[in-house]
Structure formats: C-alpha cells, structure tokens
C-alpha positions as CSV (number, residue, x, y, z in Angstrom):
1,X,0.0,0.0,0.0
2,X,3.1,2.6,0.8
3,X,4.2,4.2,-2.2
4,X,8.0,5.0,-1.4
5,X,8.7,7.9,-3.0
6,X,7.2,10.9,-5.1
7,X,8.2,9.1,-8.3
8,X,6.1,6.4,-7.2
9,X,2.7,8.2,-7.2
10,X,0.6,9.5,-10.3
11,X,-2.0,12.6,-10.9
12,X,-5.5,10.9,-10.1
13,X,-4.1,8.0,-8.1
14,X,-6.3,7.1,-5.2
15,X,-6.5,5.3,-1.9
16,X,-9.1,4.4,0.5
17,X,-9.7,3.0,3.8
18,X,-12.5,2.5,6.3
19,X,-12.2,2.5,10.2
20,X,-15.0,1.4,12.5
21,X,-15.0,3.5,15.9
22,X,-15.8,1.0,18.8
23,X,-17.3,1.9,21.1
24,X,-15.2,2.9,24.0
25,X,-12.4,4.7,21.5
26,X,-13.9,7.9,22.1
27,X,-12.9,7.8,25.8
28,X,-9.4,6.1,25.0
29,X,-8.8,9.1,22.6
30,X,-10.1,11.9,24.9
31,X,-8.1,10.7,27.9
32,X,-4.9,10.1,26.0
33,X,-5.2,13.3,24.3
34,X,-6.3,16.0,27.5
35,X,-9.7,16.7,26.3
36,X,-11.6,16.1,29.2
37,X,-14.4,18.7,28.4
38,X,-17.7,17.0,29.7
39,X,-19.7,16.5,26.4
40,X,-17.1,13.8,25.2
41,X,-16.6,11.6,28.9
42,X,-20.8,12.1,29.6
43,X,-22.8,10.0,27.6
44,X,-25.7,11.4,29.7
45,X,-25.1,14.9,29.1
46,X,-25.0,13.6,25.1
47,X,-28.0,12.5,25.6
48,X,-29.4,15.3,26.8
49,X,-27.9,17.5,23.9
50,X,-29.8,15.1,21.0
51,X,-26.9,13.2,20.3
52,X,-26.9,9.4,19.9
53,X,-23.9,8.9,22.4
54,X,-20.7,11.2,23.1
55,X,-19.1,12.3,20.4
56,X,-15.0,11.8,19.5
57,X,-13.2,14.8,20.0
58,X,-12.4,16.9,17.0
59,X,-9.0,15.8,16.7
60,X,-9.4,12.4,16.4
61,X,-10.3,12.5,12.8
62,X,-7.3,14.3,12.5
63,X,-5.3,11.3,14.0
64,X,-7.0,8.8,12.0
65,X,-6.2,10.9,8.6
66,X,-2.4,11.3,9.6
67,X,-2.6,7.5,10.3
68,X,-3.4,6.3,7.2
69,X,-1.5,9.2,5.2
70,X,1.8,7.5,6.7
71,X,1.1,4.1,6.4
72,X,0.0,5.3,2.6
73,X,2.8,7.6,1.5
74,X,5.6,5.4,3.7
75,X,7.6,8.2,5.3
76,X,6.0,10.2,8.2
77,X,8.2,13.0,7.5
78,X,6.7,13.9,4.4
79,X,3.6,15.4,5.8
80,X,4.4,19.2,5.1
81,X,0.6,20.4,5.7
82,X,-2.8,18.6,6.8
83,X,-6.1,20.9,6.8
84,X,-9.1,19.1,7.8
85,X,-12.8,21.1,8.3
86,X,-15.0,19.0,9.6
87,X,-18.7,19.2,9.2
88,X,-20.5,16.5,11.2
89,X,-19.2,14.7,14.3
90,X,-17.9,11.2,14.5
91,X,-19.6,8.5,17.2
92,X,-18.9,5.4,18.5
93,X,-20.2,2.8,16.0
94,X,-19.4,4.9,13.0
95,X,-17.3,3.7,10.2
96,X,-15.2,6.5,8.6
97,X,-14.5,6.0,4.8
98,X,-11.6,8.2,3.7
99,X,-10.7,8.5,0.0
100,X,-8.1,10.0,-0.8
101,X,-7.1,11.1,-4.5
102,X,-3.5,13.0,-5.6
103,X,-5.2,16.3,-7.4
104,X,-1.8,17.8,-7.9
105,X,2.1,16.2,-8.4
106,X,5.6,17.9,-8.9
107,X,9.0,16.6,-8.5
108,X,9.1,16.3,-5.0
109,X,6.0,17.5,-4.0
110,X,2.1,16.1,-4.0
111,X,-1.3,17.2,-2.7
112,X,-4.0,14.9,-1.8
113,X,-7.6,15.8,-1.4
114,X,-10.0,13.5,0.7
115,X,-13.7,12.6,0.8
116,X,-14.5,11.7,4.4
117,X,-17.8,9.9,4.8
118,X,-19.9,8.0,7.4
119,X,-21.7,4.1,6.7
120,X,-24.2,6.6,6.1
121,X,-22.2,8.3,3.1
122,X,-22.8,11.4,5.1
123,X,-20.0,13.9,4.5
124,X,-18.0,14.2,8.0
125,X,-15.8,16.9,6.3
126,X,-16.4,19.8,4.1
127,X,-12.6,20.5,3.2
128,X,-10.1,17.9,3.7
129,X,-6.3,18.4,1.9
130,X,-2.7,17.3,2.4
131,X,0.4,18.3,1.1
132,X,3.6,15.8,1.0
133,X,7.0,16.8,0.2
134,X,9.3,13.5,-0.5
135,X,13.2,13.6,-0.2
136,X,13.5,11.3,-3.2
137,X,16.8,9.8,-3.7
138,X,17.7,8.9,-7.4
C-alpha cells in the first residue's frame, strides 16, 4: 500500500480506507489526548444535547487521517501540511470512509484531497487536503 517515493505516485491515483470507531475509542482518545471537556466523557449529558452517544473529540479524525497518510505515503516525514474542516461529528459505531485522491504532483511535492464519509455516506468533512513533500533519492 506505501508508495515509497514521489516518483512512485501518479496525478489521479487514489487510496481508501474504512475505520469502524468501537465503542469505547472515544474515551481512550479523549483521555490520552487531555480533552476532558464533559460532552465527550458524559454520555448522559449527550444524551441530553440530541446526540446518539458522546461524540470523539475533534481531533481524532485528524489522527485517523495522519494514520493512514503514513502508512499510505511510507515516510511520516513527508507530511508538510494537513487541513481538515470537519462538518459532522464522528460516534462510536461509525465507520469512517476516507478517500483520498493525488489532485496535484511535482518533482518532489504532492497534494492529496479527501472525501470523508460516514456508513451513512454522510459527509464528516467539508474540506479535507494534504500536502507531502518527498526527499526522493535517485
């Protein structure tokens, strides 16, 4: 699945990917991260707000993104940039689909735009990008 260098990786080529959010990964995330704020450790106070369950925080779907971007570009240094929006929350029991497609390539440099989906095919982002810069040898 890695693609090992910039050379490697073509205008148009895609990747995808779906992760299913058990249900107690929103309190492992949350506590291992410092985001104690109530609405994501209180499934009652979820509740109570309309929401099916407590939601992950924010930054989880950024975790999940960089995740995959490494295990897909095979060199966590190459992440130059990573701007996620997000739209919708993520729950326990969701599965995120993340496609990813290179829109834009140069020597050393590519950009790769994602769709970000529920099971539902709701859209969980509204803008989703990431720049790589590769130290290609050869």
């Amino acid at each position: 699945m890695a693609a090992r260098t910039c050379l490697d990786l073509m205008r148009g080529q895609e990747f995808q990917v779906e992760v299913e959010v058990d249900r107690y990964r929103g309190l492992y995330f949350a506590s291992a991260v410092g985001e104690y704020h109530p609405l994501y450790m209180d499934e009652g106070l979820a509740r109570a707000l309309d929401m099916p369950s407590s939601p992950l925080p924010l930054s989880y779907l950024t975790s999940v993104l960089m995740t995959y971007l490494i295990e897909w570009a095979g060199d966590p240094t190459c992440i130059v940039e990573l701007h996620v929006k997000t739209k919708s929350l993520v729950f326990p029991g969701d599965v995120i689909r993340i496609k990813g497609r290179v829109v834009w390539k140069s020597k050393k440099k590519v950009k790769v735009l994602f769709q970000v989906t529920n099971q539902e095919g709701k859209d969980i982002t509204s803008s989703c990008w990431a720049m790589l810069e590769f130290n290609d040898r050869g």
